[in-house]
C-alpha positions in Angstrom: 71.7 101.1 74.3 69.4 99.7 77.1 65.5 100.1 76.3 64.3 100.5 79.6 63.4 104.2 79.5 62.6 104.5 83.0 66.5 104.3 84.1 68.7 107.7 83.6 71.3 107.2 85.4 74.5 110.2 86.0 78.2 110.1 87.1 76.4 111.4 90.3 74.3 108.3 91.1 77.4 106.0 90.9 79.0 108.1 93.5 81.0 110.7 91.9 80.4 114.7 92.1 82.3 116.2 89.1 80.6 119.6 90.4 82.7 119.0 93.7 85.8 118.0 91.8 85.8 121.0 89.9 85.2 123.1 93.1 88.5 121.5 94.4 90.2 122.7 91.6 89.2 126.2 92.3 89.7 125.8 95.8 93.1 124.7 95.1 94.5 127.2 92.2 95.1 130.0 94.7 96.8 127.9 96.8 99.2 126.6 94.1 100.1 129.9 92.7 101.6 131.2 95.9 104.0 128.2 95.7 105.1 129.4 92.1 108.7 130.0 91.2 111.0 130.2 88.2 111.2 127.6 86.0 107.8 126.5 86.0 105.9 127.2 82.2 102.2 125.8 83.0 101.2 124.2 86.1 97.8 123.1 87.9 95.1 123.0 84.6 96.6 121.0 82.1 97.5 117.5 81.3 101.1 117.7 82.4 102.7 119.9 84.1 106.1 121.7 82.5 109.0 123.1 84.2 112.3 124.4 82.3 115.7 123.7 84.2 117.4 126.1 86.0 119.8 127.6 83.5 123.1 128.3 85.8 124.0 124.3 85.8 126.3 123.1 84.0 125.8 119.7 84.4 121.8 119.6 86.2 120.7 115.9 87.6 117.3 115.4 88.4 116.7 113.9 91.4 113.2 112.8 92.1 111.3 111.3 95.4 108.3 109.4 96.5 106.4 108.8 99.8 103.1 109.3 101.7 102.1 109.6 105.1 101.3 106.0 106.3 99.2 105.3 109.0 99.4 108.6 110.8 96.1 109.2 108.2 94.7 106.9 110.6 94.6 109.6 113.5 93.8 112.5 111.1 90.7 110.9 109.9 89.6 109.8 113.9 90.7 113.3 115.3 89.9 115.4 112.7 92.9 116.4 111.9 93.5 117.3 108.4 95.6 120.5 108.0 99.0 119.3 108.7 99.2 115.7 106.5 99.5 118.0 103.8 103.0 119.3 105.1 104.0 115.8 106.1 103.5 114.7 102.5 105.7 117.2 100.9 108.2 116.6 104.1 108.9 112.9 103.2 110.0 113.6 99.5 111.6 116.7 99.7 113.8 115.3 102.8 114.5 112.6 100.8 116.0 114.4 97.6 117.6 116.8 100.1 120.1 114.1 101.4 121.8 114.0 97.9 122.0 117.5 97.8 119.3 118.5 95.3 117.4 121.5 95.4 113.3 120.6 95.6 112.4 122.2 91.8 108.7 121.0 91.7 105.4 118.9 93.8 103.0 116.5 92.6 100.3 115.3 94.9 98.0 112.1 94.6 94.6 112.4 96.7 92.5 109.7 96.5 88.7 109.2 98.3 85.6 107.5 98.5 83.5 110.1 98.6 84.8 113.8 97.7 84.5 116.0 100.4 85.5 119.8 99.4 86.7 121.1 102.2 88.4 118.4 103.7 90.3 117.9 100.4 91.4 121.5 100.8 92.4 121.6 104.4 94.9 118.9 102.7 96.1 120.5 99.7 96.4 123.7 101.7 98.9 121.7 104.5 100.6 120.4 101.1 101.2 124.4 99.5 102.5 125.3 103.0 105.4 122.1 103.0 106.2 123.6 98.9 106.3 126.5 100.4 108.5 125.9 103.2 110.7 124.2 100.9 110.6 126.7 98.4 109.2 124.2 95.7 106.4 124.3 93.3 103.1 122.7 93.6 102.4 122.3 90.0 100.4 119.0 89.3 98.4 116.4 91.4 95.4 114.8 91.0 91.8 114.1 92.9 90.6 110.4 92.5 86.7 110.3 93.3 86.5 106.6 93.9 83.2 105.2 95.0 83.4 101.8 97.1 87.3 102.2 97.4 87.4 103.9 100.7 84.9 104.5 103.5 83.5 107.7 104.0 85.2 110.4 105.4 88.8 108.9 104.6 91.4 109.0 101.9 94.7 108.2 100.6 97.9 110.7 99.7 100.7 110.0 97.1 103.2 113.2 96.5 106.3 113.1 93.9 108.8 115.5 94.1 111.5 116.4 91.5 115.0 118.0 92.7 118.0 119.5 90.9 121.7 119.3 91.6 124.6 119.9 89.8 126.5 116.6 88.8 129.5 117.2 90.5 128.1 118.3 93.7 126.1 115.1 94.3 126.3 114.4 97.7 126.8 110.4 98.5 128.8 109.7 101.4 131.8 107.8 99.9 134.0 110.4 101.4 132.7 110.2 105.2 135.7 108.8 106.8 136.8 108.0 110.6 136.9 111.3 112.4 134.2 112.7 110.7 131.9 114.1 113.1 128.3 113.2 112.9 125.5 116.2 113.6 122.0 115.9 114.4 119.0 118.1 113.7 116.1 118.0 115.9 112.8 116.9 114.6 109.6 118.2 115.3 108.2 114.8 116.4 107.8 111.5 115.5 107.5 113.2 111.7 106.0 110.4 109.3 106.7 107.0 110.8 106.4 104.7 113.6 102.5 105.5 113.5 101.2 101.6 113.5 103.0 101.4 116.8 102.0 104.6 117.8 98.7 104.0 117.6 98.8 101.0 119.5 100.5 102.5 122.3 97.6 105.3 122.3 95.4 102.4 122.7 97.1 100.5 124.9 97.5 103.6 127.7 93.6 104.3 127.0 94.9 108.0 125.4 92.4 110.6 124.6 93.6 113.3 121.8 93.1 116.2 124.5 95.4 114.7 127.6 97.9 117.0 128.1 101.5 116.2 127.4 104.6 118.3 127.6 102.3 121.1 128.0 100.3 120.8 124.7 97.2 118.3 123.9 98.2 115.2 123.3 96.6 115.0 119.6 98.8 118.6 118.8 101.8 116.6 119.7 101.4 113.3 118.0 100.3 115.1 114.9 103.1 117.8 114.7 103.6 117.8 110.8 107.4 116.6 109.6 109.8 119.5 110.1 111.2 120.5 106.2 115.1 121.3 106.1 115.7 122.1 102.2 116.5 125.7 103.3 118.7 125.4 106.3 120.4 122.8 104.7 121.3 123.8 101.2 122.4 127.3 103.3 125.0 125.4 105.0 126.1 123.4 101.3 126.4 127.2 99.9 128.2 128.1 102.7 130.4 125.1 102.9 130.3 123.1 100.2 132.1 120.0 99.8 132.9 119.8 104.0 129.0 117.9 104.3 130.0 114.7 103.4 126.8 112.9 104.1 123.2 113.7 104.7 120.3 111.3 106.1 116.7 112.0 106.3 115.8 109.6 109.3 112.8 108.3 107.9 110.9 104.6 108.2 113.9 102.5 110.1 114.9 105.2 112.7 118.6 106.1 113.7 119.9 102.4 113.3 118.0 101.5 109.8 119.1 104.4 107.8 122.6 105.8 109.0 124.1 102.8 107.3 122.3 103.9 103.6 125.3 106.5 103.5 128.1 105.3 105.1 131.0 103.4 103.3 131.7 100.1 104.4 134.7 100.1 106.3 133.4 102.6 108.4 130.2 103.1 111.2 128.9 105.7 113.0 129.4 106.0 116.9 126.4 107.8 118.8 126.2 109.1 122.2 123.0 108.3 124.2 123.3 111.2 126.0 124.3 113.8 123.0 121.0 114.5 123.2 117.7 114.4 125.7 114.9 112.0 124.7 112.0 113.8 123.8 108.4 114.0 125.8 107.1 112.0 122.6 109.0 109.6 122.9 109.5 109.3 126.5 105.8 108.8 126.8 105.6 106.4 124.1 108.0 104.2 125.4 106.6 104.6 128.7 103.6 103.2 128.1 104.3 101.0 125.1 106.8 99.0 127.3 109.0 99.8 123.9 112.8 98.4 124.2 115.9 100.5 123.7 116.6 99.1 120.3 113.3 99.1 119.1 112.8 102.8 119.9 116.3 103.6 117.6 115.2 101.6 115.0 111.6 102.7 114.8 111.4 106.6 115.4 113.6 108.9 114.8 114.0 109.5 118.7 114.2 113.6 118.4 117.0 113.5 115.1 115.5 114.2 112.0 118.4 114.8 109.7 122.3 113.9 110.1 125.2 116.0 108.9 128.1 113.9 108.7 131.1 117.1 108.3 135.0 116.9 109.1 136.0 117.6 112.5 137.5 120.8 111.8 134.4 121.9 110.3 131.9 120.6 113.0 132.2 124.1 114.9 131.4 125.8 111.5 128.8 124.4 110.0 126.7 123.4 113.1 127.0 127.6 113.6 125.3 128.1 110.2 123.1 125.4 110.9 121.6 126.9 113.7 121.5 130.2 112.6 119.2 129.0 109.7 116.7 128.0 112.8 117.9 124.5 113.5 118.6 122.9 116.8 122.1 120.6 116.2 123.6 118.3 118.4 126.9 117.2 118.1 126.0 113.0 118.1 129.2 111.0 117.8 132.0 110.3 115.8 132.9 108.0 112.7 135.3 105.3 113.6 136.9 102.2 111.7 134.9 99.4 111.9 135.8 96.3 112.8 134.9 92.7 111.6 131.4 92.2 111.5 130.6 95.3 114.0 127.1 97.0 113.7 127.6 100.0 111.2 125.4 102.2 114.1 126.7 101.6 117.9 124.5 103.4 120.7 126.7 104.0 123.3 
């Protein structure tokens, strides 16, 4: 113990508000319980969070994810844009556990800052109970990191972990996608989660301001339209038609070219029309102004495709019909063909 009466010094003076922190948590437990479904025992409160497996599996495999939101954070904390990261962080994981056909069970989140601001914290954790949500999965643990000195003011960082379910023998993994197969594309709402270090240099580069108008929107609504979440339209069309989707890819940091080829067996590669689909205003401005080539566009952003269905031929019709009846906008892309030698597994044609 220091004799030097004169010092008292508090959690408070070295920069972190557990008053605040605590005023999160009760920001944040109304939120939480309208993401609650069965299966979950005890969520936001307690050390761990428990959920019980769904019952009606015979043989249940967890599938679990991690991601954040990169650099598009970057723009949120300049434009003051806070509401939709939330969504975008829930997007990336649940996407990701989707493609292996696993139901999104449960949410974690990781929020870390220098300086705990209340409200900005819940304008987050509200975007991140609207992506569970959306993807009808439960927000049922995070944590809040007050670290003094770690960031600068008025920024932060964001972690999320979600944990999927699928039954063994309906694990989706593309070793059956075959030449003939017919490969489907679902729009995106934007550029999603990636490609943000470039697009921020492009916005600096063409001088852009958040409020120029493109495509009939502000510029800052389009660049920050959160990722688009497919767990429901997509495990619809796996009810409906089972083992006809071969393959699923969440087109994610890598764009079309980078992560088609994470599903596809080796003797084969996917063959994409150009003109399956129009490029767009996003990215048509972005590589406008960014003087960005062809190839770097496809293997950067996901150009407009955020998710691809690979499905038999005779079940293209089918499934893209369900597809868009669960609110979807698909595009028939290409073809899988035989590949040859040392041919690219992707080929823009």
């Amino acid at each position: 113990m220091t004799n030097n009466q004169s010092v008292s010094l508090t959690y408070r003076d070295a920069g972190v508000d557990i008053e605040a922190g605590d005023a999160l948590v009760d920001r944040i437990k109304p939120l939480a319980a309208k993401t609650m479904r069965p299966g979950v025992m005890a969520g936001i409160g307690g050390f761990g969070a428990l959920f019980e497996l769904p019952k009606n599996l015979n043989e249940p495999v967890l599938v679990s994810g991690t991601d954040g939101v990169g650099t598009k954070l970057r723009l949120a904390f300049e434009w003051q844009r806070h509401n939709t990261v939330g969504i975008d962080l829930v997007a990336m994981s649940v996407n990701d556990i989707l493609v292996q056909g696993a139901e999104p069970l449960y949410f974690l989140d990781y929020f870390a800052c220098g300086t705990l601001s209340v409200d900005t914290a819940a304008e987050v954790v509200e975007g991140i109970a609207k992506g569970c949500e959306l993807s009808g999965c439960a927000l049922i643990g995070g944590e809040t990191a007050e670290m003094p000195g770690m960031y600068p003011d008025g920024e932060y960082d964001l972690a999320g972990f979600a944990v999927g379910v699928v039954e063994k023998a309906k694990i989706i993994s593309g070793q059956t996608i075959a030449a003939g197969d017919v490969i489907l594309g679902l729009a995106s709402s934007g550029a999603h989660s990636n490609g943000y270090s470039l697009i921020r240099s492009i916005l600096k580069h063409a001088n852009a301001r958040p409020n120029d108008e493109l495509d009939g929107r502000p510029l800052a609504d389009v660049v920050m339209e959160p990722t688009r979440i497919y767990v429901k339209s997509v495990l619809a069309a796996l009810q409906a038609h089972g083992d006809d989707i071969k393959g699923l890819v969440h087109i994610t940091g890598g764009g079309l070219t980078e992560n088609i080829p994470r599903v596809l067996p080796k003797n084969v590669a996917a063959k994409i029309k150009r003109d399956a689909w129009a490029l767009p205003a996003l990215f048509q401005w972005l590589q406008e102004n960014g003087g960005v080539a062809d190839e770097e566009m496809w293997r950067v952003f996901n150009c407009g495709i955020g998710m691809i269905v690979v499905v038999p031929q005779e079940q293209a019709e089918a499934i893209s019909a369900t597809l868009t009846e669960q609110g979807e906008t698909v595009y028939r892309l290409g073809d899988i063909v035989d590949r040859q030698g040392d041919e690219t597994s992707v080929q823009m044609i």
